[in-house]
Structure formats: C-alpha cells, structure tokens
C-alpha positions as CSV (number, residue, x, y, z in Angstrom):
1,X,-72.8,28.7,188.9
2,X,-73.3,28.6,185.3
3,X,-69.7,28.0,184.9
4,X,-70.0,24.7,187.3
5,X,-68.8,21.5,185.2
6,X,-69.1,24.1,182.1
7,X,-65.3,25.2,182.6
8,X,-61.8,23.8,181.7
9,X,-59.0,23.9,184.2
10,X,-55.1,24.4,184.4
11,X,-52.6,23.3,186.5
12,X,-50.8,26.3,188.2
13,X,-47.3,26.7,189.7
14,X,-47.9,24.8,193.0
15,X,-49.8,22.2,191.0
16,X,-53.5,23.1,191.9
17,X,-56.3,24.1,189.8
18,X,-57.4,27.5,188.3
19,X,-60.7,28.1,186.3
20,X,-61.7,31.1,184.4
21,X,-64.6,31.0,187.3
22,X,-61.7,31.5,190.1
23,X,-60.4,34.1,188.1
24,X,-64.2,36.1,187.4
25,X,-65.3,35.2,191.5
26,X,-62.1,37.0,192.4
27,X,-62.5,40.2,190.2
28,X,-65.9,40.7,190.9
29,X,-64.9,40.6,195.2
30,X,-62.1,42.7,194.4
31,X,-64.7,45.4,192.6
32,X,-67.3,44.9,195.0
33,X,-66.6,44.1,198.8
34,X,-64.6,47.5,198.9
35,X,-67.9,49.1,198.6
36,X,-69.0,47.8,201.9
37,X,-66.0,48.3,204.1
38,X,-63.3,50.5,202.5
39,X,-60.4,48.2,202.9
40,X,-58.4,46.4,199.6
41,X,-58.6,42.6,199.2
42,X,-56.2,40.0,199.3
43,X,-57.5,37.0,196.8
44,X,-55.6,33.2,196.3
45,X,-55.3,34.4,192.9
46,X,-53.0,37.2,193.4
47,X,-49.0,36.7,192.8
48,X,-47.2,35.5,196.3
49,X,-45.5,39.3,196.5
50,X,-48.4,40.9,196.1
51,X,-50.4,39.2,199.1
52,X,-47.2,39.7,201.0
53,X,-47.5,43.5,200.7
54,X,-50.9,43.6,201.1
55,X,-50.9,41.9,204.5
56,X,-48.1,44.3,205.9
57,X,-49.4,47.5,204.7
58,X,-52.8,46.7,205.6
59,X,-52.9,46.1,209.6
60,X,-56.5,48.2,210.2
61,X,-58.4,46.0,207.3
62,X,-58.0,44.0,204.7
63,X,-60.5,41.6,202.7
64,X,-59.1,37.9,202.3
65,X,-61.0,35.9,199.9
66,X,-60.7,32.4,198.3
67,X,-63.3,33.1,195.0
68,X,-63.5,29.5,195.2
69,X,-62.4,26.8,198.1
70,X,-62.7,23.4,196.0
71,X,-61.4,24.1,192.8
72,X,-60.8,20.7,191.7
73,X,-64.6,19.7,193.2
74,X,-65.7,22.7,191.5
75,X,-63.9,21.5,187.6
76,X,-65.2,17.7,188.5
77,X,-69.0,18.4,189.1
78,X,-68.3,17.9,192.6
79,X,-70.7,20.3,194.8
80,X,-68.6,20.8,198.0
81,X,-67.1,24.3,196.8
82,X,-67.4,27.5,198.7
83,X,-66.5,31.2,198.3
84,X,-64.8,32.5,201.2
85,X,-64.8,36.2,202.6
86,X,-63.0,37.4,205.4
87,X,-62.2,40.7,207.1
88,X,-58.7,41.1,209.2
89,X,-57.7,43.5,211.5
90,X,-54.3,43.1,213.3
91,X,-54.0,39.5,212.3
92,X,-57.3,38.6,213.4
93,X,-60.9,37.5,211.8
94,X,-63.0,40.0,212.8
95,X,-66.2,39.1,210.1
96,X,-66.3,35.8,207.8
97,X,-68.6,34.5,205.3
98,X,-68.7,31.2,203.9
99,X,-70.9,30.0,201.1
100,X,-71.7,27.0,199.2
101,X,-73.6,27.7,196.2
102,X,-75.1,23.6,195.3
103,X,-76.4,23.8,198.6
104,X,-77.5,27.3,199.1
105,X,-76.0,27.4,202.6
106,X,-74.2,30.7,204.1
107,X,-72.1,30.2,206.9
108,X,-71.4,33.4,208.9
109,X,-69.5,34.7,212.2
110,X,-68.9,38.6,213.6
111,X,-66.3,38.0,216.6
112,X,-68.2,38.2,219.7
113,X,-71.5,37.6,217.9
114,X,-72.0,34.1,217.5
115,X,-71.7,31.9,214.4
116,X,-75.0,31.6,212.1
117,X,-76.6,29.5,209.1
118,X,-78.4,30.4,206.7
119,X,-80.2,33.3,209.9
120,X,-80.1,30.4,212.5
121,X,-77.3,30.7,215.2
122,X,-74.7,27.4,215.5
123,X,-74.1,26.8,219.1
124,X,-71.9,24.2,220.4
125,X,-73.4,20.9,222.0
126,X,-74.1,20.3,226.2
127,X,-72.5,17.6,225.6
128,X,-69.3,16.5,223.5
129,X,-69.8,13.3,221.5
130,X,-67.1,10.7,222.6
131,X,-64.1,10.8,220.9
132,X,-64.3,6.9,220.1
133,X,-67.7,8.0,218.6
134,X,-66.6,11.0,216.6
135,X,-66.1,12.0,213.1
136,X,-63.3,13.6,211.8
137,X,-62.2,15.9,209.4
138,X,-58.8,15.4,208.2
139,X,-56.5,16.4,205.8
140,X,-53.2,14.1,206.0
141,X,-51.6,15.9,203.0
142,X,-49.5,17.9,205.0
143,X,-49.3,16.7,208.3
144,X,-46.2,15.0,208.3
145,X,-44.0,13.0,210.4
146,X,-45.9,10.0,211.9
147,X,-49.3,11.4,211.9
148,X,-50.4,9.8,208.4
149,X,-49.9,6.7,209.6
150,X,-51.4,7.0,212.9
151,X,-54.7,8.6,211.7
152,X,-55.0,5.3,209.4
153,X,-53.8,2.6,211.5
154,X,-54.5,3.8,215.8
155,X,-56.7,6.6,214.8
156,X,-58.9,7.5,218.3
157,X,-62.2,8.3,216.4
158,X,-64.9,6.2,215.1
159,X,-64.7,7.8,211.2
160,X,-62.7,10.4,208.7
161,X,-63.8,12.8,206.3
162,X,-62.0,14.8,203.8
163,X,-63.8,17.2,201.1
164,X,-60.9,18.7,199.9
165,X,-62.4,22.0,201.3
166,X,-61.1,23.5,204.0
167,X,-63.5,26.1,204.1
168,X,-66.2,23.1,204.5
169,X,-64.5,21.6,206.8
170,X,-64.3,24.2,209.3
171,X,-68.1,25.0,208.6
172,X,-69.2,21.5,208.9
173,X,-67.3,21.7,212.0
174,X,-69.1,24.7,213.4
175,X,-72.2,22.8,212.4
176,X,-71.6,19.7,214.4
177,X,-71.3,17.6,211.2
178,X,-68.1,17.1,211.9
179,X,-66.6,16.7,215.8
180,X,-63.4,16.9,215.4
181,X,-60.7,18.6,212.6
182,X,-57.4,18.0,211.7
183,X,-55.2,19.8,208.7
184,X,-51.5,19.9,208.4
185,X,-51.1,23.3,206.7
186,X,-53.7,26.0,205.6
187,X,-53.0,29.2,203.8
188,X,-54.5,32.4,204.8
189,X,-57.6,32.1,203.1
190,X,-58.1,28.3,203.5
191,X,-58.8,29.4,207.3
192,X,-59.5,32.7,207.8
193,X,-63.2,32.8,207.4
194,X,-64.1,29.4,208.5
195,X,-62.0,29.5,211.1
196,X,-63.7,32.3,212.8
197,X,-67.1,30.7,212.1
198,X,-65.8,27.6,213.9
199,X,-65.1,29.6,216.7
200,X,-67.9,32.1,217.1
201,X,-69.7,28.4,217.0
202,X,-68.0,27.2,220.3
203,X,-65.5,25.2,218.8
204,X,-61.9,25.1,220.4
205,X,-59.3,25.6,217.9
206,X,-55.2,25.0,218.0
207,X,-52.5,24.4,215.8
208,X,-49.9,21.2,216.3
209,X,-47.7,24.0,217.6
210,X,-49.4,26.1,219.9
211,X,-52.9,26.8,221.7
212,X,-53.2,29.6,220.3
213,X,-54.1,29.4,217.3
214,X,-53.9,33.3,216.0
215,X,-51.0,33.7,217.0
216,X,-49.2,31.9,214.0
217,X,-47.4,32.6,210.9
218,X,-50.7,33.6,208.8
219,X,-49.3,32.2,205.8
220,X,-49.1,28.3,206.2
221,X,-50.7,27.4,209.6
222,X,-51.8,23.7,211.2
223,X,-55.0,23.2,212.6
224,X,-56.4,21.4,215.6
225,X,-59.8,21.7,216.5
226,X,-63.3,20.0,218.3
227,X,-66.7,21.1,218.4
228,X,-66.9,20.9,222.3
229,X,-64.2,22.2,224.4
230,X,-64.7,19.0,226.3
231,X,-63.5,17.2,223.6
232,X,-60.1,19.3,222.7
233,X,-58.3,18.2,225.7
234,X,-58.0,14.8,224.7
235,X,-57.9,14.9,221.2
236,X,-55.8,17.6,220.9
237,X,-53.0,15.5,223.3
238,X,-53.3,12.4,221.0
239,X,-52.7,14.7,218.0
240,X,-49.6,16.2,219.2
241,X,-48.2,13.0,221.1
242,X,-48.8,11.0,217.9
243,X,-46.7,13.0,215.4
C-alpha cells in the first residue's frame, strides 16, 4: 500500500502493466506461502516457460498467485485491486484467498467449506433476482464473435459492470453484488482463486464451451457464471446462442 499511486509503470510484452509493487507482492508470496503449505508458486510475473513447467511437474500442489489483479487500477489510484492466492491440486482449487487492500475486504473459500468475508459465510440467495433485473459483470475484451455487440445492443439484463479485475469480479459475484458474470478469456490466476470463492458461495459457473467449467485448458479459459443456480439456465443459453 504505500506504493499505491506512489509507483511508475511499464508496458510489458502482451501490453499490460507491471509495477515494482507487482514485482515485490510476488517475491514476498514466493518466500512466504511455502511456509504454510510446502508446495512452489506459480506467480503472473513469471516467464510463460516457467509457469508451464511448474504446472506439469507440480500435480499434488502448487500456489498460483496474481501479486496484484488490477494493475492498471492499482498505477491510476483506482482502489479495485486484489492480491490473489490459490492452491491447486490436480487441476483444481482446493483453497483461495482474495484480498482488496483500499477496502480491507478478504474473500475466502476451502472446497467443500463454504465461501466467507471478512469471517462471515457468503451463501447464495432463496431466490434468484430476475434476469431482466440483474447486474452484470462483463468483460467483452475477449469474447469475440457476436457477443460484443449483443451485450450492448439486445443485452437480457438490466445493467453491466466491468472493474477491470477479474478477481473482483468473481468476488463481487460470490457476494451478490453482482448476479450474473461474463469474461471471454481468463488466465490461470485471473480465476483460480475467485473462481472457487464463487463457487463455495453457491454460484454456478461454466465456460462458453462447456459446463464444466474445470475441466478446461487452465491457461486461457471463458467464463459463464450466476449467483443462483436458478438463474444459469437461462442466462447461460442466451450467452451461448448469442455468440
């Protein structure tokens, strides 16, 4: 935090930010969450080959971390920035921590155990809010095809966000700030915390491929989801017959 709208930023390869803070976050996981489960870390800092090998040789547990979701936010004074933790086994989120330091809030899931913020558990609603009624988080960056479009001009719900965290996004999700979620392509540790948290919250999750959603290509995965199961059904149909 003392680095927030203290740091400069460079563009990298792909043409997204990096900030000495990314950089420090990451080093300091690296160093530290071995220490709790003795398993190495994967960070979005790392060269592509290096992740790569990582995820292959490490099936029984392996840390993924974003050091910070929202890097742009982050470098613009912009508070909706997280640091994500996650712990795979066998493709799968098994423990995921998501936190956003402006607003003190720690989002947090064990599979099987429920969903939690800041100690109080996130359940999903009796009820699902109308789709017509809904609010939306999407990401059209990726989508691709006609979907863009769609989402502006036939769109189903009543209003769109988009934070340019995806980590927040599936959060806000499990919190019922959001009811519905839409991204074209997320890398591994856009989604593997949050996504869990959305889950272990009652949420329904899918990519614009398939159902099920881990059972993807871990690297650059779609996501579908709604905070009632209710509500996945329908929106997840329009979503797929719209692209």
């Amino acid at each position: 935090m003392p680095r927030f709208r203290q740091v400069t930023a460079r563009r990298k390869h792909d043409g997204t930010l990096l900030t000495e803070a990314d950089l420090a976050s990451q080093a300091f996981l690296t160093r530290a969450l071995p220490e709790i489960a003795p398993y190495p870390v994967l960070g979005e800092e790392m060269c592509a080959a290096d992740q790569k090998a990582l995820l292959a040789a490490n099936p029984d547990g392996l840390w993924v971390v974003d050091p910070i979701d929202g890097t742009t936010n982050f470098a613009h004074g912009l508070p909706m920035f997280s640091v994500s933790i996650a712990l795979l086994r066998h493709g799968r989120t098994e423990f995921g921590v998501v936190h956003l330091p402006v607003l003190d809030e720690t989002f947090s899931a064990r599979r099987g155990h429920g969903a939690w913020l800041n100690g109080e558990r996130l359940e999903a609603p009796a009820e699902p809010t109308r789709i017509a009624d809904s609010v939306a988080a999407v990401e059209p960056k990726y989508l691709g095809g006609h979907l863009p479009v769609r989402i502006v001009t036939v769109a189903p719900f009543a209003s769109q966000r988009n934070y340019g965290a995806a980590t927040v996004d599936w959060c806000y999700l499990a919190a019922g700030r959001f009811d519905l979620l839409l991204h074209g392509a997320q890398k591994l540790w856009d989604y593997a915390a949050g996504a869990l948290i959305a889950e272990e919250a009652g949420c329904l999750l899918g990519t614009l491929t398939r159902r099920d959603y881990w059972h993807c290509d871990p690297w650059t995965r779609s996501a579908i989801a709604a905070r009632h199961p209710k509500a996945f059904e329908s929106w997840y149909q329009w979503a797929t017959q719209n692209r």
